[in-house]
NUVOMAR-376728 format. One record per atom (N, C-alpha, C, O, CB): x, y, z; residue in three letters. Coordinates in steps of 0.001 Angstrom, whole numbers, plus 500000, padded with zeros to 6 digits. Glycine has a CB too. Layout:
<recs>
XYZALA/...
</recs>
This chain:
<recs>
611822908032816221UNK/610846906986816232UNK/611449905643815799UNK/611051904561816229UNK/609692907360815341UNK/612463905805814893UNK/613188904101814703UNK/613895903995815882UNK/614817903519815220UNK/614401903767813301UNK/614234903990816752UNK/614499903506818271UNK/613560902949819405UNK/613747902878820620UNK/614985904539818873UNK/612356902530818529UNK/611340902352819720UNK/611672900680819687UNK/611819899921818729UNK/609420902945819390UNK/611706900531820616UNK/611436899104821096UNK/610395898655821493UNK/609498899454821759UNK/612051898764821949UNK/610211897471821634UNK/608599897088822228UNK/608969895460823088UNK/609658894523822685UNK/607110896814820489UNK/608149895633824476UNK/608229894503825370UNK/607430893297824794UNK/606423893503824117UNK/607698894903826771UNK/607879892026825063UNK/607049890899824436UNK/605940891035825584UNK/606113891488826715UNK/607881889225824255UNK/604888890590825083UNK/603492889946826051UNK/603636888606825559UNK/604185888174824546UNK/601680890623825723UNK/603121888131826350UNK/603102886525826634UNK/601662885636826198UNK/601571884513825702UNK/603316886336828369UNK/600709886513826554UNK/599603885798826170UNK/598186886819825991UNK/597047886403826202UNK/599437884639827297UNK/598383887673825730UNK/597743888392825500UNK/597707889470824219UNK/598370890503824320UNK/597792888691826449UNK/596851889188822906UNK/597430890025821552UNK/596480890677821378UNK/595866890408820345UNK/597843889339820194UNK/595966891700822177UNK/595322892873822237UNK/596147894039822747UNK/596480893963823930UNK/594202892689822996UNK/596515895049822095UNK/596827896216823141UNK/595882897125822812UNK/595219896813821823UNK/598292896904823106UNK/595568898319823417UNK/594665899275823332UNK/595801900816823218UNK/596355901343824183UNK/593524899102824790UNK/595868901124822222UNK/597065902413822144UNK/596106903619822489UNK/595007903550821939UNK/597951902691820351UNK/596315904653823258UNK/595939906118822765UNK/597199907516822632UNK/598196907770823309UNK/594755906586823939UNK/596622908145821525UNK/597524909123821669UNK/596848910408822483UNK/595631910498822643UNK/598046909469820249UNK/597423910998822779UNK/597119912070824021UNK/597731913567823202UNK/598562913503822297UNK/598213911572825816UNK/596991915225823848UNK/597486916130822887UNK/597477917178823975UNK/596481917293824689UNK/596610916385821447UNK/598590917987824147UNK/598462918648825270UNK/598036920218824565UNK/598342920393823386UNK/599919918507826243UNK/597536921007825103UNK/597070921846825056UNK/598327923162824083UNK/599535923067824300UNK/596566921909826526UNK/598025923767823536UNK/599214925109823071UNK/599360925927824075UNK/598321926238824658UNK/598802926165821810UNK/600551926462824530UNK/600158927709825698UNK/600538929420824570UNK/601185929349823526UNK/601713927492827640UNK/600198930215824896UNK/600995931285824545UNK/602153931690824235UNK/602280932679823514UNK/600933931767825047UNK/603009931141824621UNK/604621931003824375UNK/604762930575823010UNK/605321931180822096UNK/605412929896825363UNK/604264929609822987UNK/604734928594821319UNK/603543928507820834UNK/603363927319820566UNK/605445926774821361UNK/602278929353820475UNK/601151928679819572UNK/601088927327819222UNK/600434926422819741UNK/601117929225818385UNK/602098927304817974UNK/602309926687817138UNK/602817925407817227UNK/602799924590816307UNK/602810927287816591UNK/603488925144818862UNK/603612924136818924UNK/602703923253819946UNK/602371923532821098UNK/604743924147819004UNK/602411922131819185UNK/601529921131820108UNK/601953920106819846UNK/602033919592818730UNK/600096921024820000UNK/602415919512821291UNK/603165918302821796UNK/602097916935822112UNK/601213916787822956UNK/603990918807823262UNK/602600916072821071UNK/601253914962821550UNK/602471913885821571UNK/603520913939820930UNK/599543914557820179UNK/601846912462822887UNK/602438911356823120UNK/601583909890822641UNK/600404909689822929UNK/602728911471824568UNK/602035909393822232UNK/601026908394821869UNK/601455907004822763UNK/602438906418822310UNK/601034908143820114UNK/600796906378824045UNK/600901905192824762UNK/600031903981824818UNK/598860903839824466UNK/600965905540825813UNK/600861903161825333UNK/600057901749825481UNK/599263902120826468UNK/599791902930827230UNK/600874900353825859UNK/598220901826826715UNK/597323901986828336UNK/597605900352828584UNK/598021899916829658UNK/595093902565828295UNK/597382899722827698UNK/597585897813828362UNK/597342897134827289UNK/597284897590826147UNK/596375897062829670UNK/597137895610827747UNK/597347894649827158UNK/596589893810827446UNK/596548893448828622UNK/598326894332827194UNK/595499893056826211UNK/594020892831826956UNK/594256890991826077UNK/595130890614825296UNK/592137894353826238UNK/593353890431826518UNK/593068888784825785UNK/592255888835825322UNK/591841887718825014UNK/592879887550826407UNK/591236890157824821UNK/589983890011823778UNK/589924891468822888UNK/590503892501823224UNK/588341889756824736UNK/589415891361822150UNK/589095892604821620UNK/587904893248822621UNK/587844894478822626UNK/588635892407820035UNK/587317892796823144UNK/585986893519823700UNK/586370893570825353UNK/585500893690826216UNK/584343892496823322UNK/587786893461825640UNK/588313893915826596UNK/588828894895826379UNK/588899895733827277UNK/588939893290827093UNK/589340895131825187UNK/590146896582824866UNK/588946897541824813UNK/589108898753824955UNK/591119896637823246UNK/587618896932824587UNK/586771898289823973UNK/586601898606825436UNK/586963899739825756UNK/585112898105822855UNK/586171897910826293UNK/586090898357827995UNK/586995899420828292UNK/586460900448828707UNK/586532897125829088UNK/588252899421828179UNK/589350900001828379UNK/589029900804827954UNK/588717901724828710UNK/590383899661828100UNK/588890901006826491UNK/588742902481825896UNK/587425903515826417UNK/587580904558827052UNK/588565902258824234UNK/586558903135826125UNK/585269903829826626UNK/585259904175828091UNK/584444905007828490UNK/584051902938826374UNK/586332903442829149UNK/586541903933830716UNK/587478905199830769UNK/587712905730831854UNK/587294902679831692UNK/588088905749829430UNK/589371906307829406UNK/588448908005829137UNK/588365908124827914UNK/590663905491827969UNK/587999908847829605UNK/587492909666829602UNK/588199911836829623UNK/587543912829829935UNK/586808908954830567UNK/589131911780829329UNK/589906912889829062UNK/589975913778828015UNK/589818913190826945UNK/590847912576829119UNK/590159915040827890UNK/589898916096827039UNK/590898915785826078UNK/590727915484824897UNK/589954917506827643UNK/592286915923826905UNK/593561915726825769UNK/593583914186825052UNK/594578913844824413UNK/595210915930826652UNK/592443913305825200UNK/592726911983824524UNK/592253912622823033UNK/591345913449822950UNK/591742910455825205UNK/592961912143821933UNK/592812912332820947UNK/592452911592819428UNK/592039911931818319UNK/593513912765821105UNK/592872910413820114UNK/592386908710818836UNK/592910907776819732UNK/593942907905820391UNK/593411908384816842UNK/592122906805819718UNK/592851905445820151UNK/592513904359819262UNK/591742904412818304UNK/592469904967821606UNK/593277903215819747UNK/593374902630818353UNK/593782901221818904UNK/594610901364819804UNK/594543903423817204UNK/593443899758818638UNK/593756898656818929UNK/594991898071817890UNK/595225898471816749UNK/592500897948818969UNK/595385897477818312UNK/596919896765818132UNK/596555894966818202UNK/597084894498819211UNK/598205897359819753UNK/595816893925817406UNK/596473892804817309UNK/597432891876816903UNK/597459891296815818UNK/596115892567817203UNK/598182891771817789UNK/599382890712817081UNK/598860889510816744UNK/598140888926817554UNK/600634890309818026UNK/599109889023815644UNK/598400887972815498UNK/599810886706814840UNK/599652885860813960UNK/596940888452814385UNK/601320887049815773UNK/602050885923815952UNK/601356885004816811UNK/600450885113817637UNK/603308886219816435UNK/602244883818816246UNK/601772882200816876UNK/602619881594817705UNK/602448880471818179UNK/601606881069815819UNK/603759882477817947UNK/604759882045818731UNK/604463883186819918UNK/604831884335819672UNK/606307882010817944UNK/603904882950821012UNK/603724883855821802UNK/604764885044822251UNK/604719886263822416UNK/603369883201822680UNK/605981883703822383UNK/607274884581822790UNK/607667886094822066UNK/608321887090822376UNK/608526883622822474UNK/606976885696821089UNK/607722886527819616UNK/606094887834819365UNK/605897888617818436UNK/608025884784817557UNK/605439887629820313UNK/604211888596819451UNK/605059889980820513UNK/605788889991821505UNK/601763888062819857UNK/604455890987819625UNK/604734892230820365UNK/603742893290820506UNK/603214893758819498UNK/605784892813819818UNK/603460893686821616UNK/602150894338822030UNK/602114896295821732UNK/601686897165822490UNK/602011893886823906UNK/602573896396820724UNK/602586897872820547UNK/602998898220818631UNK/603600897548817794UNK/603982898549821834UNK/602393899434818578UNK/603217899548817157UNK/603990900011817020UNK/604515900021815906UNK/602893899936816254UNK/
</recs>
C-alpha cells in the first residue's frame, strides 16, 4: 500500500471511493479478497452522492468521499 500513487485532477475535489468484497469460495474460506477504487471525480459533493446511490451491487461494501481541499489545483489529488 506505500506504493500507491495518485493522478492529479485538475478541477474537480470530489472523488467518490468504494471498496468492493468478493465473495469466499470453498477452497480458501478464510480468505476474502476486497479492492477498494475510485469510481470518479465529481465538482460537488451532491454529485458524488448521485454517483453513489446509482452504484447498486451486492459485493459493494462502504463507500466513502474524498475532498481535496488544495488551492493549487495542480497539486490536489483525487484519491486516498
Amino acid at each position: 500500500m506505500a506504493n500507491q500513487t495518485h493522478a492529479p485532477v485538475a478541477s474537480k475535489p470530489f472523488a467518490l471511493i468504494c471498496s468492493f468484497q468478493v465473495p469466499t469460495t470453498e477452497l480458501n474460506p478464510d480468505f476474502v479478497p476486497s479492492v477498494s477504487v475510485v469510481i470518479g471525480h465529481y465538482d460537488s459533493q451532491e454529485q458524488a452522492k448521485h454517483a453513489r446511490q446509482a452504484i447498486q451491487h451486492a459485493a459493494l461494501i462502504s463507500a466513502w468521499m474524498y475532498q481535496s481541499f488544495e488551492s493549487n489545483a495542480s497539486n490536489a489529488l483525487g484519491g486516498v
